[in-house]
C-alpha positions as CSV (number, residue, x, y, z in Angstrom):
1,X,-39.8,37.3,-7.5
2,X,-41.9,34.6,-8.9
3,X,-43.1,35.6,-11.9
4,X,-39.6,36.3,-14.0
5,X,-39.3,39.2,-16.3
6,X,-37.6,39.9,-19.4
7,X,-35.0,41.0,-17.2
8,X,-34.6,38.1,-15.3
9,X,-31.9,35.1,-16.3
10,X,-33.9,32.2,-16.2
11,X,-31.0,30.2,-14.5
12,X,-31.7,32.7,-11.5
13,X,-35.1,32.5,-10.5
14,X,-37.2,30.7,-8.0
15,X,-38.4,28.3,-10.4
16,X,-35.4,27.0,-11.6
17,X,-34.0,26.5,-7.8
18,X,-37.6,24.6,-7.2
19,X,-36.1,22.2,-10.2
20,X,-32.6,21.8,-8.6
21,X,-34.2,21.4,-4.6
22,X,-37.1,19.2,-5.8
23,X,-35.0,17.0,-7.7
24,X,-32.6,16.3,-4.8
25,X,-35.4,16.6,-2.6
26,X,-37.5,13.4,-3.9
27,X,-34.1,11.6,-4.6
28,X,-33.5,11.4,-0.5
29,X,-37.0,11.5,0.4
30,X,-35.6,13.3,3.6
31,X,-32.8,15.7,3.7
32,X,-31.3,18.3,6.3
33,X,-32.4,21.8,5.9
34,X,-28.2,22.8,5.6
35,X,-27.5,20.8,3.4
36,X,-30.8,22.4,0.8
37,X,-28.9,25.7,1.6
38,X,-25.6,24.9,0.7
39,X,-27.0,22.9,-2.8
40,X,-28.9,26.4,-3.6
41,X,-25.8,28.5,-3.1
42,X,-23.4,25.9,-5.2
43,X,-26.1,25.5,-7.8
44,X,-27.3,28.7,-8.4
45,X,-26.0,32.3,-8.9
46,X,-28.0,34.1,-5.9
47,X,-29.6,31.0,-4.4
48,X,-28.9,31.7,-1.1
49,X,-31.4,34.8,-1.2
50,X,-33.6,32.8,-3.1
51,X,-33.4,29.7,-1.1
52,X,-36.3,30.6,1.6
53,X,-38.6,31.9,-0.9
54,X,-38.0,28.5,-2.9
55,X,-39.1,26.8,-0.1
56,X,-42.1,28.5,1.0
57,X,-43.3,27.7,-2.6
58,X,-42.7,24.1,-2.3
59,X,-44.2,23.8,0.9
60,X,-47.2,25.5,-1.0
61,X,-47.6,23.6,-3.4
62,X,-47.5,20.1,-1.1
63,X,-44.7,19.1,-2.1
64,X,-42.5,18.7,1.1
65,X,-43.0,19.4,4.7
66,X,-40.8,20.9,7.6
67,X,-39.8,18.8,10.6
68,X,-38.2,20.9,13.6
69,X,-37.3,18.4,15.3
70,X,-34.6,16.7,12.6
71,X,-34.0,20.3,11.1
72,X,-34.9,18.2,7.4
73,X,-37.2,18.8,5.2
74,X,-39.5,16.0,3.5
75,X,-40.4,14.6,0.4
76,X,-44.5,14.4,0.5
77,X,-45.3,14.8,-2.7
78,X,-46.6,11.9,-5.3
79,X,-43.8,10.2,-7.6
């Protein structure tokens, strides 16, 4: 769910893993799709269900970009 709710804790919604992923994300510029999942599980309560749904939004938005290849995802936003 994207849009949190009055019942929602904020530390356990899609926005706040987008905070925790991006961050690492544009500190690496390139970093392996396992290691993303394992940060969202360790970081957040839940993040391994949220994970995929994080990353469709970033990807979205133009932030980062999927390469098959590497199994990585990539930084390709603006600093």
């Amino acid at each position: 769910m994207l849009r949190p709710t009055k019942h929602n804790h904020p530390d356990q919604t899609v926005i706040h893993l987008c905070v925790i992923l991006l961050k690492q994300i544009r500190k690496k510029r390139i970093i392996r799709y396992e290691e993303l999942h394992e940060l969202s599980k360790s970081k957040v309560k839940g993040g391994a269900f949220l994970f995929q749904d994080t990353l469709n939004l970033l990807f979205l938005l133009g932030l980062i970009e999927y390469h098959e290849k590497n199994d990585s995802v990539e930084y390709t936003g603006t600093k």
